[in-house]
Backbone as CSV, one residue per row, in Angstrom:
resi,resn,N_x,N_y,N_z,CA_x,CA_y,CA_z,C_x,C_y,C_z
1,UNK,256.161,169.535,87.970,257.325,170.178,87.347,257.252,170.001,85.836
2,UNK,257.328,170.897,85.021,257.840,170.726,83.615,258.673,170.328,82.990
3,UNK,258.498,169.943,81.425,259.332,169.490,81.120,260.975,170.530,81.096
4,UNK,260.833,171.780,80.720,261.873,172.359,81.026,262.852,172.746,82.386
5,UNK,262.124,172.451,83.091,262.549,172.339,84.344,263.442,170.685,84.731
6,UNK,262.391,170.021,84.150,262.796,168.514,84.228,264.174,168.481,83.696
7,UNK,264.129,169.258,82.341,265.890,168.473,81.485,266.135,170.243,81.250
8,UNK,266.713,170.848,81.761,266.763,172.274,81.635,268.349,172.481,80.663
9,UNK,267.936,173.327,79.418,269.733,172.865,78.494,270.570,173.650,79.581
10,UNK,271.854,172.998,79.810,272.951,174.314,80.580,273.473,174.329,79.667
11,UNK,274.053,175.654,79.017,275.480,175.790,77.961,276.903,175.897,79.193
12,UNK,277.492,175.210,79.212,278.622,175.315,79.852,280.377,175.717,79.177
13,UNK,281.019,176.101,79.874,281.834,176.392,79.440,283.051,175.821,80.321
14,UNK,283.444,174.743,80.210,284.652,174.146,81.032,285.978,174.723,80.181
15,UNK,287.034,174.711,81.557,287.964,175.605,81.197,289.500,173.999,81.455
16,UNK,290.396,173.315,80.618,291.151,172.577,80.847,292.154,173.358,80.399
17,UNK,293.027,173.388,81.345,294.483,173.614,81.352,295.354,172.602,80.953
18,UNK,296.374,173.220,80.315,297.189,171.573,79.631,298.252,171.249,80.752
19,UNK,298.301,171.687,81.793,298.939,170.652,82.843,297.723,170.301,83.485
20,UNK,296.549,169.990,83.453,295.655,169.575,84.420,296.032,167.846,84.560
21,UNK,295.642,167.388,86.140,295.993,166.147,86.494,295.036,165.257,85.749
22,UNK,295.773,164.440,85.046,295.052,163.055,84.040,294.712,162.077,85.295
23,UNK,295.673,161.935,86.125,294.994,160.924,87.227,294.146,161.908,88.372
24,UNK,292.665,161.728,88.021,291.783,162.969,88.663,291.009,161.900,89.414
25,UNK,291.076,160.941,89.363,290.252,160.060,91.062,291.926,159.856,92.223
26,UNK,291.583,160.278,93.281,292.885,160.123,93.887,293.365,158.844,93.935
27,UNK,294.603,158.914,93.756,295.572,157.659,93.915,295.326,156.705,92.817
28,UNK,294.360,156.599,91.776,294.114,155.615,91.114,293.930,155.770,89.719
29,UNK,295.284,155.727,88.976,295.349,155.876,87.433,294.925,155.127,86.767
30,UNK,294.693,153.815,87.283,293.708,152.649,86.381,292.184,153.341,86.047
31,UNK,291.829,153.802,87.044,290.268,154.118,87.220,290.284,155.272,86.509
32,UNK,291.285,156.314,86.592,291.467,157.955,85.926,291.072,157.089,84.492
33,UNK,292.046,156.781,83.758,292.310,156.414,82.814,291.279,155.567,82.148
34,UNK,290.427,154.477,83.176,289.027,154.185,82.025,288.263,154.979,81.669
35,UNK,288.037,155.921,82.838,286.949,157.064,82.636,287.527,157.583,81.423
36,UNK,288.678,158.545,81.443,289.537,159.591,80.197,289.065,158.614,79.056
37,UNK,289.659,157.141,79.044,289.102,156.704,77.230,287.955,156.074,76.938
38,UNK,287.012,156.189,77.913,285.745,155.605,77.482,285.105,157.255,76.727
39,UNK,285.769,158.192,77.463,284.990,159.657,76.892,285.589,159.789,76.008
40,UNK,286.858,159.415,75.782,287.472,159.652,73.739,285.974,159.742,73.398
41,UNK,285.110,158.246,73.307,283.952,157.744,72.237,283.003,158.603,72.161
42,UNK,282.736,159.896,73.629,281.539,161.034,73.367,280.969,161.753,72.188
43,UNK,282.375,162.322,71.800,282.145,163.018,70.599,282.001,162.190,69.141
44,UNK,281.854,160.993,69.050,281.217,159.878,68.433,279.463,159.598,68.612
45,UNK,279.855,158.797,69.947,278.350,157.793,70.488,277.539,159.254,70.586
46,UNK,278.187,160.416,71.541,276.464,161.196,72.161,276.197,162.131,70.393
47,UNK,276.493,162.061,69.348,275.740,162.494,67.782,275.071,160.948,67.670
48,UNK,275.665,159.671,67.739,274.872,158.761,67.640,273.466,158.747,68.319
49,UNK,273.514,158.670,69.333,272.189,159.171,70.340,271.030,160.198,69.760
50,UNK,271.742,161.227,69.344,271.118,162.389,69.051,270.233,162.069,67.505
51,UNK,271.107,161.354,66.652,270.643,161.234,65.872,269.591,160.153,65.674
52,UNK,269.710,159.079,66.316,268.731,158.236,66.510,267.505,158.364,67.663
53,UNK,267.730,159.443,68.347,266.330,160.049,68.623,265.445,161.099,67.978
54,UNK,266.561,161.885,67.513,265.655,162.465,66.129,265.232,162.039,65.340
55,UNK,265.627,160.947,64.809,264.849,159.808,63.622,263.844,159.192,64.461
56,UNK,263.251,159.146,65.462,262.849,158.379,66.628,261.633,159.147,66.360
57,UNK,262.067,160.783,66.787,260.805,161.565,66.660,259.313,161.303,65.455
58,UNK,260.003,160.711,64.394,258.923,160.634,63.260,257.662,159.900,64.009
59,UNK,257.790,159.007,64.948,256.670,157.940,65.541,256.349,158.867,67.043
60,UNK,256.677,159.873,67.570,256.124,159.818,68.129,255.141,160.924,68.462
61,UNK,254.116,161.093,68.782,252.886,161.974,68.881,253.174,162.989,70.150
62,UNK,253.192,162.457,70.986,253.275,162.822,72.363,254.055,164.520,72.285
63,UNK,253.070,165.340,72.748,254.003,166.694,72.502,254.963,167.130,74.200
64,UNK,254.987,166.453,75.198,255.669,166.350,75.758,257.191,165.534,76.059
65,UNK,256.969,164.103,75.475,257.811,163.548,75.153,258.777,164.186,74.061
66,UNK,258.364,164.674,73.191,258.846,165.473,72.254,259.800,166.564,72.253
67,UNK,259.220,167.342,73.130,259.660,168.321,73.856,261.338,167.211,74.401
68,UNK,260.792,166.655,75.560,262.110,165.883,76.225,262.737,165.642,75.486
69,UNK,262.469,165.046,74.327,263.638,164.284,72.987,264.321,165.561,72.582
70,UNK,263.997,166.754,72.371,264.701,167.701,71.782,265.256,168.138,73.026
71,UNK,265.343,168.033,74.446,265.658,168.638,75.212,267.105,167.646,75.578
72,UNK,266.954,166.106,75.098,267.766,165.345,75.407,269.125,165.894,74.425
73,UNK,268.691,165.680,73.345,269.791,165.949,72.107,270.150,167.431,72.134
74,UNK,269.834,168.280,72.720,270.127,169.357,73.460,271.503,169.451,74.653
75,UNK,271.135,168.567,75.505,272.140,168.096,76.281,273.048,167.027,76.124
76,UNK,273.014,166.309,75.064,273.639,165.341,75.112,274.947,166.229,73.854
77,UNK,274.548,167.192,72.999,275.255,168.098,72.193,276.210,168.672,72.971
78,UNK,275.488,169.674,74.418,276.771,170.014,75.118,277.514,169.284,75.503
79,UNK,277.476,168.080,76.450,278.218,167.294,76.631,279.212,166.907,75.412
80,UNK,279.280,166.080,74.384,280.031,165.834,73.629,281.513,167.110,72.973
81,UNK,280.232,168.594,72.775,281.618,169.614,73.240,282.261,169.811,73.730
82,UNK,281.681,169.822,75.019,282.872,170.055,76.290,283.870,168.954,76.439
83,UNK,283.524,167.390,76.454,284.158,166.382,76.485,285.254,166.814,75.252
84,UNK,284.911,167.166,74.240,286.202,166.892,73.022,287.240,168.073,73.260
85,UNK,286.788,169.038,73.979,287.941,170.024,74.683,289.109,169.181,75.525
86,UNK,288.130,168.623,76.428,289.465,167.923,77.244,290.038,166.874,76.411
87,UNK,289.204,166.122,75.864,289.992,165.093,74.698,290.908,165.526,73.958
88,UNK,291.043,166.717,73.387,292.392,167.310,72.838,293.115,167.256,73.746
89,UNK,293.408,167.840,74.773,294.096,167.953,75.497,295.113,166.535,76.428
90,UNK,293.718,165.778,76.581,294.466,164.297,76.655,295.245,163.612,76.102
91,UNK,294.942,163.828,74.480,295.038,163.143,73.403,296.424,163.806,72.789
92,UNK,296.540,165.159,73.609,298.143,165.688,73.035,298.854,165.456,74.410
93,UNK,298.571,165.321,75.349,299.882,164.797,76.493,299.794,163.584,76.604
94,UNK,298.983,162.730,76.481,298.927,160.990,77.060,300.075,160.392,75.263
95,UNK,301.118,159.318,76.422,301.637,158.703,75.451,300.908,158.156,74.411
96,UNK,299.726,158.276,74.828,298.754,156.710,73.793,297.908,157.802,73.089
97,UNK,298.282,158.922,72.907,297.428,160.232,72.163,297.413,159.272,70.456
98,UNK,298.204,158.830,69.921,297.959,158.367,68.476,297.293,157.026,68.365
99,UNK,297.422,156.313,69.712,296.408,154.830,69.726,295.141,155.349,69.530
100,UNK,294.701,156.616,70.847,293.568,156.712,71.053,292.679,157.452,70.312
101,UNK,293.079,158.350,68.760,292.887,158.837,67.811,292.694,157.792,67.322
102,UNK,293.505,156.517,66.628,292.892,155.179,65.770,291.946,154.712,66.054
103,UNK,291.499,154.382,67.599,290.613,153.803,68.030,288.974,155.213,68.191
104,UNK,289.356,156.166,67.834,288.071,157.173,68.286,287.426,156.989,66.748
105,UNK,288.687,156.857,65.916,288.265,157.189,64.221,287.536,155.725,63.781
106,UNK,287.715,154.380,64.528,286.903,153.087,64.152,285.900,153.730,65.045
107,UNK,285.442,153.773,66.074,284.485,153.841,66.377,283.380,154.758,65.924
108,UNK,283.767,155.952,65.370,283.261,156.937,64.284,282.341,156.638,63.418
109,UNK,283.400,155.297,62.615,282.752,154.946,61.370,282.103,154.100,61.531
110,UNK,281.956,153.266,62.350,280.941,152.125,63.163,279.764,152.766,63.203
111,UNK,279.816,153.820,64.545,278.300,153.977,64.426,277.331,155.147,63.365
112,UNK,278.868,155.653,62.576,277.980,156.668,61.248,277.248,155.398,60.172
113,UNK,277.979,154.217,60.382,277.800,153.013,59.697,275.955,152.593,60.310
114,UNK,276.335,152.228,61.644,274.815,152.165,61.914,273.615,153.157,61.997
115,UNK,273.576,154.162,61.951,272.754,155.078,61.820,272.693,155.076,59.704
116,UNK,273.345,154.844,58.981,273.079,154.324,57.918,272.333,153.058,57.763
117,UNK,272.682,152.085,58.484,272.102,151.013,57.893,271.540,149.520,59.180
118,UNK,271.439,150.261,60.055,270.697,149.265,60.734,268.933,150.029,61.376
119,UNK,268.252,149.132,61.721,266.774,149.120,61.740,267.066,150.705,63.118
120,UNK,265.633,151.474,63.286,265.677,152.182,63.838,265.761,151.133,65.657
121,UNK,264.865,150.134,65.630,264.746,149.681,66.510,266.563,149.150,67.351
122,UNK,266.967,148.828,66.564,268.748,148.104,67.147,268.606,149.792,67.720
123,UNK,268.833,151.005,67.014,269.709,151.908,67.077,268.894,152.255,68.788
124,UNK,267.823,152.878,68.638,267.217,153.354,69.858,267.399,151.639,71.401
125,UNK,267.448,150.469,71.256,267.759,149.640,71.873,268.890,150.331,72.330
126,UNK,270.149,149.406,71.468,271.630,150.408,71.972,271.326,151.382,72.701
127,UNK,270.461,152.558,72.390,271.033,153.785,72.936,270.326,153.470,74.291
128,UNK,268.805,152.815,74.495,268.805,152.600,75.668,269.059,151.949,76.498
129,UNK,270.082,150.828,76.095,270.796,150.046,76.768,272.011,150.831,77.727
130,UNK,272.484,151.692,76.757,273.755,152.861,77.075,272.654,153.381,78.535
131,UNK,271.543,154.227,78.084,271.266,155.156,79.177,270.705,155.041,80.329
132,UNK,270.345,153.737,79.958,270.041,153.232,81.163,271.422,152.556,82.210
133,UNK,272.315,151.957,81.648,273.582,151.956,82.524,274.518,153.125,83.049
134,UNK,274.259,153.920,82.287,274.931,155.056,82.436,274.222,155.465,83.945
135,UNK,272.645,156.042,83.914,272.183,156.644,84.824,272.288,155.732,86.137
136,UNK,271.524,154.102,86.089,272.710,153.806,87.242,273.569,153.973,87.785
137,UNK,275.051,153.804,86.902,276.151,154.102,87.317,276.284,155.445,88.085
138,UNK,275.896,156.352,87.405,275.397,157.999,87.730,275.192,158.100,89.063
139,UNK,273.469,157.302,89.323,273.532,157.396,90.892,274.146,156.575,91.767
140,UNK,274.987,155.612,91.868,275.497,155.027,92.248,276.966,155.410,92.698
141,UNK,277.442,156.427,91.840,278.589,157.024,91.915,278.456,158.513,92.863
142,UNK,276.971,158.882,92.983,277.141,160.216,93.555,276.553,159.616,95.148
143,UNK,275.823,158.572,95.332,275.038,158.093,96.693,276.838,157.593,97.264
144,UNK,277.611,156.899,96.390,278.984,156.746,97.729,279.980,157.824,97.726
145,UNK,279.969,159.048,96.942,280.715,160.042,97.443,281.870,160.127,96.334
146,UNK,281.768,159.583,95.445,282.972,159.278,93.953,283.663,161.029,93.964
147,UNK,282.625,162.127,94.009,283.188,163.114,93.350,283.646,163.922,94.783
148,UNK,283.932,163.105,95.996,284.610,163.960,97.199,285.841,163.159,96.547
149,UNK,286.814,162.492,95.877,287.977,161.890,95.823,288.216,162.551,94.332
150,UNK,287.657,163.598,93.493,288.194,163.801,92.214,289.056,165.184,92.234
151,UNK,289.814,165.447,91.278,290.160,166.313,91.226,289.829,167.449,90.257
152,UNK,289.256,168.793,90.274,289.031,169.655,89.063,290.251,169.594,87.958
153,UNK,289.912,170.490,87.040,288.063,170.127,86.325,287.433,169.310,85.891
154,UNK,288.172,168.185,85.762,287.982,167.070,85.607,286.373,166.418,86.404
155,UNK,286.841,166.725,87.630,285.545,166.083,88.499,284.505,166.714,88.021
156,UNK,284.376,168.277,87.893,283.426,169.283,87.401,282.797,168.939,86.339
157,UNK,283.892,168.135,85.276,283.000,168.218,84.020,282.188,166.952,84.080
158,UNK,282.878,165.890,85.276,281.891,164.308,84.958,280.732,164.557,85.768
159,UNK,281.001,165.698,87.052,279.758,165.480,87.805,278.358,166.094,87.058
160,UNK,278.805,167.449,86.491,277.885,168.125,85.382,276.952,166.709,84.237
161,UNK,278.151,165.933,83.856,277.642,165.265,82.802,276.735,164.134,83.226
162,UNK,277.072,163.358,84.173,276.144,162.605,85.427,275.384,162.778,85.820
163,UNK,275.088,163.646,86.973,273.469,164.973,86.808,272.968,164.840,86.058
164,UNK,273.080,164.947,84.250,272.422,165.220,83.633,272.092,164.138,82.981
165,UNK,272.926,163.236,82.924,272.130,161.457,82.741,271.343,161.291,83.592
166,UNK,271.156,161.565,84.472,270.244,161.449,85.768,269.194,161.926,85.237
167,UNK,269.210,163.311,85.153,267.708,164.243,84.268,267.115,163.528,83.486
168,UNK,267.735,162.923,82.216,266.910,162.923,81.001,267.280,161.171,80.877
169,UNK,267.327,160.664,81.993,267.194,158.602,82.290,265.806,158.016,81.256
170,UNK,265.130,158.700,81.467,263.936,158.539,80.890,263.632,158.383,79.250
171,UNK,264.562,159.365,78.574,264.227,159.769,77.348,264.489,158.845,76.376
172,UNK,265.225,157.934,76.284,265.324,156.880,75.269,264.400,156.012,75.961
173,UNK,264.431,155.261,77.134,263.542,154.141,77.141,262.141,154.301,76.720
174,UNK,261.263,155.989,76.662,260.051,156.160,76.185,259.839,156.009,74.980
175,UNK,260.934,156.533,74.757,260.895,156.547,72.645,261.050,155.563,72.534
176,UNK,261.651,154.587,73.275,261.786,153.192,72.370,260.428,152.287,72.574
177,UNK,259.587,152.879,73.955,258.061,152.167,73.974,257.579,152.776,73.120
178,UNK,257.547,153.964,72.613,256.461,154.454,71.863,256.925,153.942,70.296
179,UNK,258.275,153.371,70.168,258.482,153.468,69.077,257.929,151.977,68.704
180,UNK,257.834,150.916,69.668,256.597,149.871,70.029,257.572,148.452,69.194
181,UNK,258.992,148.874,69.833,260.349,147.278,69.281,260.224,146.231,70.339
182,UNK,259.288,146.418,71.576,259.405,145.017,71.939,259.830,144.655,73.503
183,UNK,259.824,144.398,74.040,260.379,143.853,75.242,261.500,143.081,75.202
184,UNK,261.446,141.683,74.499,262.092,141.151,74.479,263.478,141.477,73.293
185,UNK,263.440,142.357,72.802,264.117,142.813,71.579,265.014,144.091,72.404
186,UNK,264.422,144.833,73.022,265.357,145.641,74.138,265.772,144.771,75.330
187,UNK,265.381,143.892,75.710,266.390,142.560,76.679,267.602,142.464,75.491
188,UNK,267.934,141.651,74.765,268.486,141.414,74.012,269.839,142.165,73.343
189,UNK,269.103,143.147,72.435,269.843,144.019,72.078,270.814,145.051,73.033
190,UNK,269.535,145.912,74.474,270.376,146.087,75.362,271.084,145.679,75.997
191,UNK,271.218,144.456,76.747,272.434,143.833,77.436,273.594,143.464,76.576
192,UNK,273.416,143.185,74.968,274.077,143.320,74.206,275.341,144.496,73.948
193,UNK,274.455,145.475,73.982,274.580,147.352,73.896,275.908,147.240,74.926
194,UNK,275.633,146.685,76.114,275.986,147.094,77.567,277.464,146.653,77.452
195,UNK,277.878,144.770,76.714,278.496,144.355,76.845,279.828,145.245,75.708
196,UNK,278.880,145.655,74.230,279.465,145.976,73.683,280.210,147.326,73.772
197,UNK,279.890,147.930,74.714,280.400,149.332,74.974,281.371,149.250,76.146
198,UNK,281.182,148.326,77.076,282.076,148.381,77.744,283.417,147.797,77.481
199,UNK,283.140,146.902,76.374,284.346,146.245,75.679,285.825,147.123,75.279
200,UNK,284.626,148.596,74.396,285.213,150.061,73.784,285.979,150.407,74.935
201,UNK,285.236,150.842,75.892,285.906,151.459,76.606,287.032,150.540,77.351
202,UNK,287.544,149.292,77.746,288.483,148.592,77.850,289.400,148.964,77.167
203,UNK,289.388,149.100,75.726,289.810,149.387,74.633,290.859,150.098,74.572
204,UNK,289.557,151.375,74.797,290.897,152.584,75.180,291.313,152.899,76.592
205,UNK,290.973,152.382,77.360,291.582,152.617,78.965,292.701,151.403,78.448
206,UNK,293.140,150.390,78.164,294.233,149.536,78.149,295.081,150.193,77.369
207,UNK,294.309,150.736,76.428,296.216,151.989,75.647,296.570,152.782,76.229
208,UNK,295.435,153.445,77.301,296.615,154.346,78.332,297.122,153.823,78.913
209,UNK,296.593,152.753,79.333,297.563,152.430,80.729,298.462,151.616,80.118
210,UNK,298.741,150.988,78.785,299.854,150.272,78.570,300.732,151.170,78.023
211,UNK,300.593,152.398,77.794,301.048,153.375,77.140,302.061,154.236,78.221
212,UNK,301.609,153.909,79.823,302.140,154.948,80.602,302.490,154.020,82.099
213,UNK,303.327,153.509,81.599,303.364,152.205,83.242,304.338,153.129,84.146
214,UNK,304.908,154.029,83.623,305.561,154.900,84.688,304.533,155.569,85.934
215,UNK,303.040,156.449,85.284,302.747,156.837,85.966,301.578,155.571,86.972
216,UNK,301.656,154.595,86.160,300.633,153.413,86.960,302.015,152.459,87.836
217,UNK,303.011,152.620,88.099,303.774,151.819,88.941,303.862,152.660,89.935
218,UNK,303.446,154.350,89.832,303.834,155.210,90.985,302.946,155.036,91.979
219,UNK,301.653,154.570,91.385,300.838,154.446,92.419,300.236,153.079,92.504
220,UNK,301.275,151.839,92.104,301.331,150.775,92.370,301.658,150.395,94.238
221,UNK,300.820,151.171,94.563,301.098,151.063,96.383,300.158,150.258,97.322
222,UNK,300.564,149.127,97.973,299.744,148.374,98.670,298.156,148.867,99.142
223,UNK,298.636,150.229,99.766,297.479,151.124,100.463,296.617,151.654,99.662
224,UNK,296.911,152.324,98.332,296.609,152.859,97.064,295.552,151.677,96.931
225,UNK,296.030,150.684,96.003,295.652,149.392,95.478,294.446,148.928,96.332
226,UNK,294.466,148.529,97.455,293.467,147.864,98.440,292.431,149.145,98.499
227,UNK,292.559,150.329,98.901,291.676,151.220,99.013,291.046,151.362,97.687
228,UNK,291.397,151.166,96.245,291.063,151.113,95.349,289.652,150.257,94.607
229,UNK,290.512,148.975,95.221,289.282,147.708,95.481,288.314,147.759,95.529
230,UNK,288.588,148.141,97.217,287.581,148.292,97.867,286.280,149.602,97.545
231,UNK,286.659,150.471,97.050,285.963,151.156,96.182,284.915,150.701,94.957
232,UNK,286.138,149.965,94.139,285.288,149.546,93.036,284.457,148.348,93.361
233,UNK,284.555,147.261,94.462,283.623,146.086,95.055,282.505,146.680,95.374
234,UNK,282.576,148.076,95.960,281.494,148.974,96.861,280.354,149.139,95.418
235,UNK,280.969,149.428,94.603,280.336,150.138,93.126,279.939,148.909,92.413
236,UNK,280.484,147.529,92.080,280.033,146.939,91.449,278.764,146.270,92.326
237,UNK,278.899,146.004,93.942,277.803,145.441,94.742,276.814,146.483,94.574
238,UNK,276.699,147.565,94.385,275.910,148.501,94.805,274.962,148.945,92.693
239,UNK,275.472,148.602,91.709,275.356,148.788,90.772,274.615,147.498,89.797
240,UNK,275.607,146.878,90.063,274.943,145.621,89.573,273.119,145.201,89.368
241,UNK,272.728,145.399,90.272,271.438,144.744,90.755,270.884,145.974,89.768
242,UNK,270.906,147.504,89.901,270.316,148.360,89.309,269.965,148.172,88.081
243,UNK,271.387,148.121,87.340,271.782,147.593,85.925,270.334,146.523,85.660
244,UNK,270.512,145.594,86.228,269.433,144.552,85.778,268.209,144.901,86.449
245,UNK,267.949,145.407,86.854,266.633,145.781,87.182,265.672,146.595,85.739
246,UNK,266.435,147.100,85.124,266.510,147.807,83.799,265.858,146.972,82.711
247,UNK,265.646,145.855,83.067,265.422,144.467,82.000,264.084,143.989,82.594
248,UNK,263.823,144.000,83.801,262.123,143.861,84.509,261.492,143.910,83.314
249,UNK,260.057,143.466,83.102,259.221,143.714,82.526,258.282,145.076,83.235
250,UNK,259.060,145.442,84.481,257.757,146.498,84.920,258.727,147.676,85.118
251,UNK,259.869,147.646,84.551,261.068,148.832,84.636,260.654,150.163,84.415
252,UNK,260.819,151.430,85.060,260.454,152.244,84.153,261.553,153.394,84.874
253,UNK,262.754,153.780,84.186,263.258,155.091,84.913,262.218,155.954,85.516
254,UNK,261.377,156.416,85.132,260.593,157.195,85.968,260.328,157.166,87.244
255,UNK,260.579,155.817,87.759,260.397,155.200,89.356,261.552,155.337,89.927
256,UNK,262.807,155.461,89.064,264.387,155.360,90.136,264.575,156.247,91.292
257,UNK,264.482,155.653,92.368,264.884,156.449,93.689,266.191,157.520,93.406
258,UNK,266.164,158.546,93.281,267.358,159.586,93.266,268.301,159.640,94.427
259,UNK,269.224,159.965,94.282,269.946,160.554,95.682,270.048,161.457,96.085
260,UNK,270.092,161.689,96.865,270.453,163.263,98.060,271.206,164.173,97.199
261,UNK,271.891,163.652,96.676,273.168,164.615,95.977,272.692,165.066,94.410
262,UNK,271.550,164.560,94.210,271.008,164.913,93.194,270.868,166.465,92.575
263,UNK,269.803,166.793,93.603,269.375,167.844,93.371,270.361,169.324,93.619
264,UNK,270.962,169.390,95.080,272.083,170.346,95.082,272.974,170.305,94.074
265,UNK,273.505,169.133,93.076,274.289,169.505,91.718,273.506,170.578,90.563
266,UNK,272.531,170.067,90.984,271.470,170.578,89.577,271.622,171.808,89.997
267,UNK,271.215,172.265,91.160,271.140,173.962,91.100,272.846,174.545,90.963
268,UNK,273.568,173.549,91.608,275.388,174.191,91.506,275.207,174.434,90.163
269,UNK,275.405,172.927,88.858,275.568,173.055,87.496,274.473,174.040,86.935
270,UNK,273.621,174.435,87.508,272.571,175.958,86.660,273.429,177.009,86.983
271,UNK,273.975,177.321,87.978,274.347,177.978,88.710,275.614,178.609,88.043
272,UNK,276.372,177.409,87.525,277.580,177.781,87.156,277.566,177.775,85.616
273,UNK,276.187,177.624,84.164,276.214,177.743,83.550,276.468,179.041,82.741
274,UNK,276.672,179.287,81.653,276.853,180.898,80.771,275.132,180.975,80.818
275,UNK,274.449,179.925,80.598,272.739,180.027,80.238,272.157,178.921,80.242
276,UNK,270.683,178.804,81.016,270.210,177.433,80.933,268.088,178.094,80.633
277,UNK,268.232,176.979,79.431,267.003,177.243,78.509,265.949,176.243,79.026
């Protein structure tokens, strides 16, 4: 298979309505709500990405890899569009719409800050610290069935964006071998990356939800709650181990077992694109 085939761009066009449901995993506004403010940071972190694989490109030779790097920052561009559509939209009905503007605008200047002034090596680490948890999470979320409990468009736009972490898993951890920072310097920095991003996203999932205890006491329900759990125990047992497997000395996304549900998204999300290059 080719590389265009491999990371194929979709231009998409998601459509959010301003009554669309903010709590889009059923029954569980804690979980709605990390997802909604960890994606505030998209239209931030995925230009961070982009830009530190294009600076990436100067080292590397490889005219296939190459290809992928422009195919990544390709997709990682749509994504961040489509995400800042619904982010308006969040960001003007959620009580915590002016927290979560303060907190999108530090994180902004953070990483326009590091793409100024830290080593190429931190920047491409980070990012493959990010993509490599991400694509875990990714398959991990589509092998137990996450997107039979979501609600459109919401579900539409994470499953699209998931898929496609899935596709292009690969593309930072190569650039960062070819870019030749180290083993032990991507241990480091990435689990670093991992801790520090999930911190963000705490961040802003705790201003929604401290922002809106009306709609998190409604589904403060014994049955709700326990089924909830038990969900996220399923995801952290099932995730965990992946995550660190990522740190091996013999790691290579290229080897990750896919899931079943893989491939039927890919042809749905072509399927349902305006155009895919």
């Amino acid at each position: 298979m080719g590389v265009a085939q491999d990371i194929p761009v979709r231009r998409m066009d998601f459509s959010f309505p301003d009554d669309m449901d903010l709590v889009f995993i059923e029954n569980d506004p804690r979980l709605s709500y990390y997802f909604l403010g960890a994606w505030m940071m998209l239209p931030h972190l995925e230009p961070f990405l982009i830009r530190t694989v294009q600076s990436a490109m100067e080292r590397v030779k490889d005219a296939e890899l190459l290809e992928e790097m422009k195919r990544f920052c390709a997709q990682e561009g749509q994504h961040f569009r489509q995400h800042a559509k619904a982010n308006d939209i969040i960001k003007r009905r959620h009580p915590a719409g002016p927290e979560l503007a303060r907190l999108e605008s530090e994180v902004s200047a953070l990483l326009k800050r590091w793409t100024e002034t830290k080593p190429l090596r931190f920047n491409l680490a980070y990012a493959e610290g990010f993509e490599s948890m991400t694509s875990a999470g990714s398959i991990v979320q589509m092998e137990q069935g996450w997107f039979d409990h979501m609600k459109e468009p919401i579900r539409g736009l994470m499953f699209w964006h998931i898929m496609e972490e899935v596709e292009h898993r690969a593309v930072c951890f190569d650039a960062y071998e070819k870019a030749g920072a180290g083993y032990l310097y991507r241990l480091g920095v990435g689990l670093w990356a991992q801790m520090h991003y999930l911190g963000l996203c705490k961040r802003f999932s705790d201003a929604m939800v401290n922002a809106d205890p009306e709609t998190i006491a409604k589904y403060d329900i014994p049955e709700y709650l326990a089924a909830n759990k038990a969900r996220m125990d399923a995801y952290m047992k099932a995730v965990q181990p992946r995550m660190l497997s990522a740190y091996m000395p013999w790691y290579s996304p290229r080897r990750m077992k896919l899931p079943v549900e893989f491939e039927p998204a890919r042809v749905e999300y072509s399927a349902l694109a305006t155009s895919v290059q």
